[in-house]
N, C-alpha and C positions, 0 to 999 in steps of 0.2 A: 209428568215426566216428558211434557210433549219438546222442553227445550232441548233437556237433555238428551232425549234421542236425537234429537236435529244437530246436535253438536259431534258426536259419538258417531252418527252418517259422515259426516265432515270429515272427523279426522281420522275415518277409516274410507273413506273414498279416492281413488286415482287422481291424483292433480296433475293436470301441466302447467304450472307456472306460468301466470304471463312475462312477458318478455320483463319488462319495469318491475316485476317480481322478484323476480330471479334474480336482475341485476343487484337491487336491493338486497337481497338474502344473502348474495356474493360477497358485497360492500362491508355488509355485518361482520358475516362470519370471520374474514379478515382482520376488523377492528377488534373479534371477540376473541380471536387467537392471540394476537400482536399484545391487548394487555394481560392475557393469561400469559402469555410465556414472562414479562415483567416482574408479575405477580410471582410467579414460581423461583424466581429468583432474589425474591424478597426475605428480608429475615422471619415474618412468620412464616411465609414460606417453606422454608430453609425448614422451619420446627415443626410441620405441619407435614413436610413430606418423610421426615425422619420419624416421626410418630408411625404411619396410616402404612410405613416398610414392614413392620412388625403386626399388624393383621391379619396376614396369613400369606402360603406360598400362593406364586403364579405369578405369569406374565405375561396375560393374552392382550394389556392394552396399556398405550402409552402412557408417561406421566407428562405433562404438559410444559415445554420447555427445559427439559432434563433429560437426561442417559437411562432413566430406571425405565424400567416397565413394572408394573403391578396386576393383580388380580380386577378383573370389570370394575367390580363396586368398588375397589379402592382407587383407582382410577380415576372414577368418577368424582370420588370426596374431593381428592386431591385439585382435579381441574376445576372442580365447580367453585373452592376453596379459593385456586390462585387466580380464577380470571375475577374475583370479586374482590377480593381483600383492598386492593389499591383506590377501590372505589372509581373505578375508570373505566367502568363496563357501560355497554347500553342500554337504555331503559325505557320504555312505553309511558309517557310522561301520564297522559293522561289516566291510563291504570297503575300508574307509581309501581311498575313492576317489573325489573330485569333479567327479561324472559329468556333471552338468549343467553345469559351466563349459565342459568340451570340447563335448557334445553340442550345447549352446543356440549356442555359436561359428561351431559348422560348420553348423548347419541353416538359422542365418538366413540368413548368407551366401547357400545354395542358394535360400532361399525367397526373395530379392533379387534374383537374377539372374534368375529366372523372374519375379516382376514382380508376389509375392502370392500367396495361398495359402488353401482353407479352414480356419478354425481347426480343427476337426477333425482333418483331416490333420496339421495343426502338432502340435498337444498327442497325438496318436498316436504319431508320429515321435519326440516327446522323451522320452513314457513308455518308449517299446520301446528309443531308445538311452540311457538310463540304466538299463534295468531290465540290457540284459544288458552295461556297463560295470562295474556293480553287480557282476552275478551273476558276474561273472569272479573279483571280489575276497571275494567270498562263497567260491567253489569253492578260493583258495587255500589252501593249511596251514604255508607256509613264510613267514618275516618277509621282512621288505620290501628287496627288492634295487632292483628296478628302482621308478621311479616310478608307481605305478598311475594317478592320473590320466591320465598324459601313453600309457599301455601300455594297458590295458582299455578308456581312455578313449577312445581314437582308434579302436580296435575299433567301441565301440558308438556313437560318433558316427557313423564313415562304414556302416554298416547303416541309423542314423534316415535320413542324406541320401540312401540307395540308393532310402530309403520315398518321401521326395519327388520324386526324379527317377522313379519309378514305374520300376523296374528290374524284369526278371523273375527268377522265382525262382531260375533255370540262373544267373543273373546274381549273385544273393549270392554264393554261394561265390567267385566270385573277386573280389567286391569282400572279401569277409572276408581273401580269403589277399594281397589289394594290400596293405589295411590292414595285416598283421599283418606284414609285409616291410617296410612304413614305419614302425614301432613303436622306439621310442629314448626316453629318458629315463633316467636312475639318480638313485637315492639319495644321490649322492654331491656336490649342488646343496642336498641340503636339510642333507646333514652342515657342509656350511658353510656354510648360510645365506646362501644367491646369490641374486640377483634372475635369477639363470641359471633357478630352480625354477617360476617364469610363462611363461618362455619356451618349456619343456619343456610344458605344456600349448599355449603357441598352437601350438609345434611339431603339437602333434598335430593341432589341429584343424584347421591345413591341411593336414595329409596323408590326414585323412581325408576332405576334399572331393574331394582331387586321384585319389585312390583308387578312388573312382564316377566322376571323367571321364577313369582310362584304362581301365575298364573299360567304360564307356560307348561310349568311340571305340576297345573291340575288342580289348582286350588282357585275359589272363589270370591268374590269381593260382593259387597253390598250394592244396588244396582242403583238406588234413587237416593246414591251420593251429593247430588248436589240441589237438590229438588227436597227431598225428605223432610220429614218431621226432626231428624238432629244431621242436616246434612249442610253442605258448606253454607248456605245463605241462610242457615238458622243459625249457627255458633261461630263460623269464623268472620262473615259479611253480611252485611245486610243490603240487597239489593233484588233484582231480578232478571233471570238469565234470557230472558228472549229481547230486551236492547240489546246484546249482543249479537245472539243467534238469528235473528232476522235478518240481518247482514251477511252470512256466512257465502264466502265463496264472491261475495259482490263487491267487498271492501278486503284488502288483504292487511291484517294489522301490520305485519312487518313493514309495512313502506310509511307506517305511522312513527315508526321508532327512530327514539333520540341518541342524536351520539354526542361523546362527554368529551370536550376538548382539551377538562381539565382531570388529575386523579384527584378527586376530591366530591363531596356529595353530592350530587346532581344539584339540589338545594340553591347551591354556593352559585351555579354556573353564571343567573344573569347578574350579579353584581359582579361577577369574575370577568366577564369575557367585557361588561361596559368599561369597566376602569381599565380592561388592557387595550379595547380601541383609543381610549383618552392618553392613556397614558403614549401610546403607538405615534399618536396625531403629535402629541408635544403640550395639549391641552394641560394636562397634569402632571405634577412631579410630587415627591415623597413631602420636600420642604415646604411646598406651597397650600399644603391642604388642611385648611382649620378643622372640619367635618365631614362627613359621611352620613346622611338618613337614606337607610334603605324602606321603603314600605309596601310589606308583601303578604300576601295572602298566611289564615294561619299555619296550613302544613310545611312553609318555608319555615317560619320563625321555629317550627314544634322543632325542624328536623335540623336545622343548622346554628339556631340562635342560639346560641352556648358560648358562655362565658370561659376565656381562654384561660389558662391556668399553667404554673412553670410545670409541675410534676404529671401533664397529662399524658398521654398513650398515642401515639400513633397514630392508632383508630378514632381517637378520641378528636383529634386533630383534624383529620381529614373529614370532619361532620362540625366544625368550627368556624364559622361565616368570619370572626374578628381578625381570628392567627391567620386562614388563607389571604381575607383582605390584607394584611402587612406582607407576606410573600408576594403579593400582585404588583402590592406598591412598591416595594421592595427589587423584587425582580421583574417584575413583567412577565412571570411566570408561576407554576405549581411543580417543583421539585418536589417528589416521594425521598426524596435523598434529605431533604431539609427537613424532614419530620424526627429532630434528635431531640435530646432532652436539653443541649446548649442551643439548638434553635427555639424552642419554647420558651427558655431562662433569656432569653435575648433583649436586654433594654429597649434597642432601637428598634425590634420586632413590638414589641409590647408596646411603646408609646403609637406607635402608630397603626394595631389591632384599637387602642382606646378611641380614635377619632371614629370610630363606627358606632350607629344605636340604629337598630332594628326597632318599627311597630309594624302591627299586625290592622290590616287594611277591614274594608267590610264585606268581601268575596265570602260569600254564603255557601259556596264551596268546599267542603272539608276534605276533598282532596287537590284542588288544583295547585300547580306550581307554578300558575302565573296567571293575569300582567302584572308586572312590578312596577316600582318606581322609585327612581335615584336621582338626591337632589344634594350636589355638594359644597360646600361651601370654602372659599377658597379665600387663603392672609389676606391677598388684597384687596375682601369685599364681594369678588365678583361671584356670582350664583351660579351653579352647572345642575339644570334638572334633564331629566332623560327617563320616558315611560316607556318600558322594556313589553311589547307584547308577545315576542318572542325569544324563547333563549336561547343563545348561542349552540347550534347542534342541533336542533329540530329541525323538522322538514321547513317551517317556516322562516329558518335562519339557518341553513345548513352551513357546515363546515366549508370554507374557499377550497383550494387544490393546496397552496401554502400550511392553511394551518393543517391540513388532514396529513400530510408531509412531516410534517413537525410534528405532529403525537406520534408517527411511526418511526421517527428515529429515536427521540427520547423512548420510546417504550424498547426499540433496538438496543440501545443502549444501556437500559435498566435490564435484558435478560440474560441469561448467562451467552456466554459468547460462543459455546458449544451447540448454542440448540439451535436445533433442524431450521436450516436459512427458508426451507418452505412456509412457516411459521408467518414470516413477510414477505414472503416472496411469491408463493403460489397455493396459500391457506387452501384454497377447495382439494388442490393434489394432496397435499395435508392431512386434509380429513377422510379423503376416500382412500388411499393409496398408503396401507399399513409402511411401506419401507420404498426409500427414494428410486426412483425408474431408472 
């Protein structure tokens, strides 16, 4: 258990953030608001908050981009629900884990019920529970069985909200072994493209509220949760927890995390974001392009190579490498408004989804989601190859000031037009600051 303690010190120790930390956590937390409040305005949305109204009374915490208030835990379903669903949340590429939609879900809930919060404390809590959300998926070596967001991610949320409920230290461990008992999600939501795969995060993130209030009102968790003989790196991953934890505190994952410039599956991003520089330049047009080979590590082709279909889903859609490729070509963009059942039936969408074919390269990696490589071929003959070792929105290709602008208005624009302008305007006032000053 030597890691797990070391991890469990971490994210029950005092942090001050460094400054590049902070800023980073700032940057998040606003993107992680701006597509939650979208999301909340979304048709599952819409059903998903009409549902989780009828769970029970109370209204100690906000619903995310909406007039209602709900009870903590419902709260939490709700926000962990709408900032993922759009598939437009950020993600820790290299642990394929979108730590911050769970984390930011559960903490505000907690910082709601209490009535406010120093921001300090806020952006502490969210660094610490995404860095070891992150560092879970970081320490894996085996592909992805279960869901990580919905798995590491509940983990590392309910540690941030243990931070806020000001827990003592004797106290993590069994809020770690609640959380890791509440732990559910699989793969097998994103194999078929379900709006079931949003649900699997807010899953989590209220279980890892509820995680800290029963161990709060006295109850115990199993301690060598993730070390153990049936504890996470025996059944949910196969890996080892001290690549992570020897880093702690000297690496902050959150300045590693990727932001989605598009709503659609991380997956999609570096064929998304090459064909809209091309397209941008004047390089490419809709009429001019015979082909499309993309060649990408396996976890792209597992997670987005799916064959587009008229009678698909949504969700199904926004994890569809061909239909987004026709939206790109098409618009020069990823409209969540274009995911209808006549934009999927669309001829002129569908012949030009068909000039794409994905293969699966020889990266020995079963988790990585990159370098790639796009090579297109265009009427007149001429060849367009371009090796992606970055994808659009990671630290090594980060968002300009332009497009980071432009996901914030589209995402302005898809929320309801009622909700709290702090949302994109002052996200940390937001989160600490139950009701506007």
């Amino acid at each position: 258990m030597i890691a797990t303690t070391a991890l469990l010190d971490f994210a029950h120790a005092p942090h001050s953030l460094p400054a590049a930390v902070r800023a980073d956590t700032e940057r998040l937390l606003g993107d992680t608001l701006a597509v939650g409040a979208a999301g909340a305005a979304s048709p599952a949305g819409r059903v998903v908050l009409a549902a989780v109204t009828g769970w029970g009374s109370g209204d100690d915490a906000r619903a995310l981009g909406v007039a209602d208030r709900l009870p903590a835990p419902s709260a939490a379903f709700f926000n962990g629900f709408a900032i993922h669903c759009l598939e437009w949340d950020a993600v820790h590429e290299p642990a394929v884990v979108h730590a911050l939609s769970v984390v930011t879900a559960a903490v505000g809930a907690a910082i709601d019920r209490r009535g406010g919060c120093d921001t300090a404390e806020a952006l502490a809590a969210i660094a610490v529970g995404v860095d070891v959300a992150s560092g879970l998926g970081i320490a894996a070596t085996s592909a992805l069985r279960f869901f990580r967001p919905a798995t590491a991610g509940c983990i590392g949320a309910a540690l941030a909200v243990a931070r806020i409920e000001g827990l003592s230290r004797s106290q993590f461990d069994d809020v770690l072994g609640a959380a890791y008992s509440a732990c559910a999600g699989t793969m097998q939501a994103h194999v078929e493209g379900s709006v079931a795969l949003p649900l699997q995060v807010a899953t989590a993130a209220r279980a890892a509220l509820c995680a800290v209030d029963l161990v709060r009102a006295g109850l115990t968790g199993p301690h060598d949760a993730l070390e153990g003989p049936y504890g996470y790196f025996k059944l949910i991953d196969e890996g080892d927890l001290a690549t992570y934890t020897r880093d702690l505190g000297r690496v902050w994952r959150i300045a590693e995390v990727s932001t989605k410039p598009y709503p659609s599956g991380r997956a999609s991003h570096a064929t998304l974001g090459t064909l809209a520089a091309l397209r941008a330049e004047g390089v490419i047009a809709p009429d001019r392009i015979a082909t499309i080979h993309a060649e990408v590590p396996p976890l792209i082709a597992r997670l987005v190579g799916r064959p587009p279909m008229p009678e698909m889903s949504p969700a199904y859609a926004r994890l569809c490498l061909p239909f987004l490729t026709a939206l790109m070509l098409r618009d020069g963009m990823i409209d969540p408004r274009c995911f209808t059942s006549g934009q999927f039936a669309d001829p002129t969408l569908r012949a030009l989804a068909e000039k794409l074919t994905v293969s699966v390269d020889t990266n020995p990696d079963l988790n990585a989601l990159s370098p790639q490589r796009l090579t297109i071929a265009l009427t007149d003959g001429t060849r367009i190859e371009r090796a992606i070792a970055d994808t659009l929105g990671s630290p090594g290709a980060p968002l300009d000031a332009a497009s980071a602008t432009a996901k914030q208005r589209l995402a302005r624009a898809l929320a309801d037009p009622a909700a709290d302008p702090r949302l994109f305007d002052a996200p940390l006032a937001y989160l600490t600051q139950t009701e506007p000053q």
